[in-house]
C-alpha positions in Angstrom: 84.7 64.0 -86.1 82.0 65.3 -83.7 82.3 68.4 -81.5 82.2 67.5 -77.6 80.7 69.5 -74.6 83.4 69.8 -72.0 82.9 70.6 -68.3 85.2 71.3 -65.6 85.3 67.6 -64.8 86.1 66.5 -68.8 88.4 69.7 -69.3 91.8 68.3 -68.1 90.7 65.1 -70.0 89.5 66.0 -73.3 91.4 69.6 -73.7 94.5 69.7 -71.7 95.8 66.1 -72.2 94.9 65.7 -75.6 98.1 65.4 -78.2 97.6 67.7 -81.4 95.4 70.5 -81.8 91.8 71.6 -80.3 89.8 74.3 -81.0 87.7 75.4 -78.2 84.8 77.3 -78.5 83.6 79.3 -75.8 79.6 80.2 -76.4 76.4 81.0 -75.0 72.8 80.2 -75.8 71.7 83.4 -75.8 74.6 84.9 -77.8 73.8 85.5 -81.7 77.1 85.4 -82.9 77.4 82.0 -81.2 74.8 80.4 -83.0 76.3 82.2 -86.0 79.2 80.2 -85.6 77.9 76.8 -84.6 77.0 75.7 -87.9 80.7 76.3 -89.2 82.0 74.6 -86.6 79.8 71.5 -87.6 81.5 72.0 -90.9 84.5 71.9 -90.0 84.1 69.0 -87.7 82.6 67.2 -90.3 85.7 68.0 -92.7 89.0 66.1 -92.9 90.8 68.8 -90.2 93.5 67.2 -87.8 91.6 69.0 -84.4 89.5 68.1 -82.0 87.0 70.8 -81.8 85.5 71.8 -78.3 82.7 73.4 -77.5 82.3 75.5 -73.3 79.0 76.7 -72.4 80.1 79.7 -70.6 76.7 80.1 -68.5 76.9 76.6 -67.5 81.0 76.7 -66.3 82.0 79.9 -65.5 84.5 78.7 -63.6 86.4 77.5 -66.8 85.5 80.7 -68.3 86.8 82.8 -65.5 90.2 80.3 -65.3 90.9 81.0 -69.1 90.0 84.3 -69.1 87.0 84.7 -71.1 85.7 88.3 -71.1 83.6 88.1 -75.2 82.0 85.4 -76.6 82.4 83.8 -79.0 86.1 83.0 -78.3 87.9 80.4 -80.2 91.1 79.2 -78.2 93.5 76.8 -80.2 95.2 74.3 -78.3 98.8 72.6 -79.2 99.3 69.8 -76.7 97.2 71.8 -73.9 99.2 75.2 -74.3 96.7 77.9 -75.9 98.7 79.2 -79.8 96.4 81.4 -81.1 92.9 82.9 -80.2 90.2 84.8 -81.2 87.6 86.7 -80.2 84.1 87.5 -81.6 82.8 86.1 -85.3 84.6 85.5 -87.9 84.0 83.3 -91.1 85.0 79.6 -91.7 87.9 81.0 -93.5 90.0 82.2 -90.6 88.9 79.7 -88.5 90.8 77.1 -91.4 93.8 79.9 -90.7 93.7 79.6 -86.8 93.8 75.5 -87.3 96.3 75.5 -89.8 
């Protein structure tokens, strides 16, 4: 599965009324653990994971940022039928991402 770019105008669409899990991804160009992260996330897209993974440019919709109270990045929000289960905040390896999905 590929990762998708949501907006403000796709977020209702794509995050809130999707059934089953998503794993947003709230990142920044200019942030290094981002880009740290980025290529896991392709793994794990790429793997046979039951989620929809999600990826919000923080510079470029602050307003989703602000609405889901995003105050560090890289934060990874896990979605169950558009209600946030579990979060986390800043890097952390492939392995508890599997754990936050699971």
């Amino acid at each position: 599965m590929s990762i998708m770019h949501v907006t403000k105008d796709s977020f209702e669409k794509e995050v809130l009324k999707e059934e089953g899990l998503v794993l947003l991804d709230y990142w920044a160009p200019w942030c290094m653990p981002c880009k740290m992260l980025s290529p896991i996330l392709e793994q794990i897209a790429k793997e046979d994971y039951e989620v929809k993974i999600c990826k919000i440019n923080v510079d470029e919709e602050p307003e989703l940022a602000d609405k889901n109270n995003v105050m560090n990045i890289p934060m990874l929000q896990v979605l169950k039928n558009g209600d946030v289960i579990k979060k986390s905040v800043g890097f952390i390896p492939k392995s508890e991402i599997i754990k936050l999905i699971q």
